[in-house]
N, C-alpha and C positions, 0 to 999 in steps of 0.2 A: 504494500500500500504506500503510497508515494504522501510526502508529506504535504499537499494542497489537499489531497483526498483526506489523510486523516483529518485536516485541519476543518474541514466541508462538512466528514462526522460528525465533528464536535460540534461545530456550530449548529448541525440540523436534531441535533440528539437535546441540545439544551433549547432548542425550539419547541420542541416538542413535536418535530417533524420524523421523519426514519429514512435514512440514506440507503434505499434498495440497493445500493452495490454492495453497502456493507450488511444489507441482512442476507445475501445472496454466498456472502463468505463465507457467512455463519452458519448457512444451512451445509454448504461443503466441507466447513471443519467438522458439523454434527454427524455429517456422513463417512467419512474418516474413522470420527470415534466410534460408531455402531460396528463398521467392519472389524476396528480393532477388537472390541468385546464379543464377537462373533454373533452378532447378533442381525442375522440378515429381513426379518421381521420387521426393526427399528430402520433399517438399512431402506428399504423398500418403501419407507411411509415417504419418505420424501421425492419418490416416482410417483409421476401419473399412470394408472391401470389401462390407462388406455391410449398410452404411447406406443406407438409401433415395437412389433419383435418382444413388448413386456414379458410375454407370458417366458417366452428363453431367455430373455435376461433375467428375469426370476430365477428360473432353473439354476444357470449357471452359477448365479451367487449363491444360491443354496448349495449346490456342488462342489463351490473351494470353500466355501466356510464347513462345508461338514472333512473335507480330507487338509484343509491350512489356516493354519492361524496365521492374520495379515498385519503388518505393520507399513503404514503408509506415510509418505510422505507427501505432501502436494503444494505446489511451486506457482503464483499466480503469474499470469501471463498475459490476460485480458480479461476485462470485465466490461462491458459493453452492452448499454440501452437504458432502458427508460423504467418508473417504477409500476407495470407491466408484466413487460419481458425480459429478458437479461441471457446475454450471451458471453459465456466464460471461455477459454481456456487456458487452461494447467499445465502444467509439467506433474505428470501423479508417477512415483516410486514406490513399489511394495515390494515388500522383503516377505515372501511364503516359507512359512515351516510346517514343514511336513507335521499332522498331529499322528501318524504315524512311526515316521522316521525323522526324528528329529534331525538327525545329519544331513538330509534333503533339504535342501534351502533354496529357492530359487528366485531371483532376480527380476521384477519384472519395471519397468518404465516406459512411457511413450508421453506424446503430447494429447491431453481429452478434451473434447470441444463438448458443454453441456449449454443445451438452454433449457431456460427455465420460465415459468409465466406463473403471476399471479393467479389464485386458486383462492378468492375470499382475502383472510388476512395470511394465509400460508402461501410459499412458496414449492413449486413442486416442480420435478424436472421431468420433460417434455420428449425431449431427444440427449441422448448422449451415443457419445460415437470417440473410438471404435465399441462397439456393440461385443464384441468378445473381448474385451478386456479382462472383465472378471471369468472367464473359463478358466477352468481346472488346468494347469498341467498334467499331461502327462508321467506318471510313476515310474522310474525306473529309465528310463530315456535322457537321465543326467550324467555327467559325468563321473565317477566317484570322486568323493572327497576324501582327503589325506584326515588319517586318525592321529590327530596331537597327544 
C-alpha cells in the first residue's frame, strides 16, 4: 500500500467513509488466513456460488486442504476500481506440506488476477484466475529431498 493510499485510508476511515481498496485487502488477507487454518468452508464464503467453474474450484480446495497444509504469502500488485467492483492482482506464494509426508513440500507461486463486486455490505469474489491454482499436486512426482 503506497503511502497516499494509506494516507486516503485514514482520512476516509475517520470520515466515516470505507476505502473499498482497502476492505478488498482485507477480504484477501481473511482468505489467506482461512486457507492457513484449513478451513476451506471459511475459504469459500468469500466466492460467489455462482461464479463460473465454482463448483471445481470448490473441489479443488477441498482437495489440497484435505492432503496440504498451506502457508501463503500474497504480494499486492494492483488494486483497481471503484466501490462496486475491484480488480486485484497479487503475487500469491504457498509453501504445501504434505499432511501426509511431511518431507513433501512443495512450492507453488504465480501472478492471480481476482475480481470482486459488491454483494450488499460484503464483498465476494466473482472471477479468479488461474482457476487451478488451488489443485492438488500430484504425490510422489517430486523430487526426493535430502534427510538432515
Amino acid at each position: 500500500m503506497t503511502r497516499r493510499t494509506m494516507l486516503l485510508a485514514l482520512a476516509a476511515a475517520r470520515a466515516g467513509a470505507v476505502d473499498p481498496a482497502s476492505e478488498v485487502w482485507n477480504v484477501l488477507t481473511a482468505m489467506a488466513n482461512a486457507l492457513s487454518a484449513s478451513d476451506s468452508a471459511a475459504f469459500l464464503l468469500f466466492f460467489d456460488s455462482s461464479m463460473p467453474g465454482f463448483d471445481s474450484f470448490r473441489l479443488a480446495v477441498a482437495g489440497l486442504l484435505n492432503e496440504f497444509s498451506v502457508e501463503s504469502s500474497i504480494n499486492p500488485l494492483q488494486n483497481e476500481g471503484d466501490n462496486r467492483s475491484r480488480t486485484l492482482e497479487v503475487d500469491w506464494s504457498m509453501r504445501l506440506v504434505s499432511l501426509n509426508d511431511l518431507d513433501e513440500v512443495v512450492p507453488r507461486e504465480t501472478n492471480v488476477t481476482l475480481k470482486l463486486e459488491r454483494r450488499g455490505k460484503k464483498w465476494k469474489v466473482v472471477s479468479f484466475q488461474p482457476a487451478n491454482f488451488f489443485q492438488a499436486p500430484p504425490h510422489g512426482g517430486l523430487p526426493p529431498q535430502p534427510k538432515l
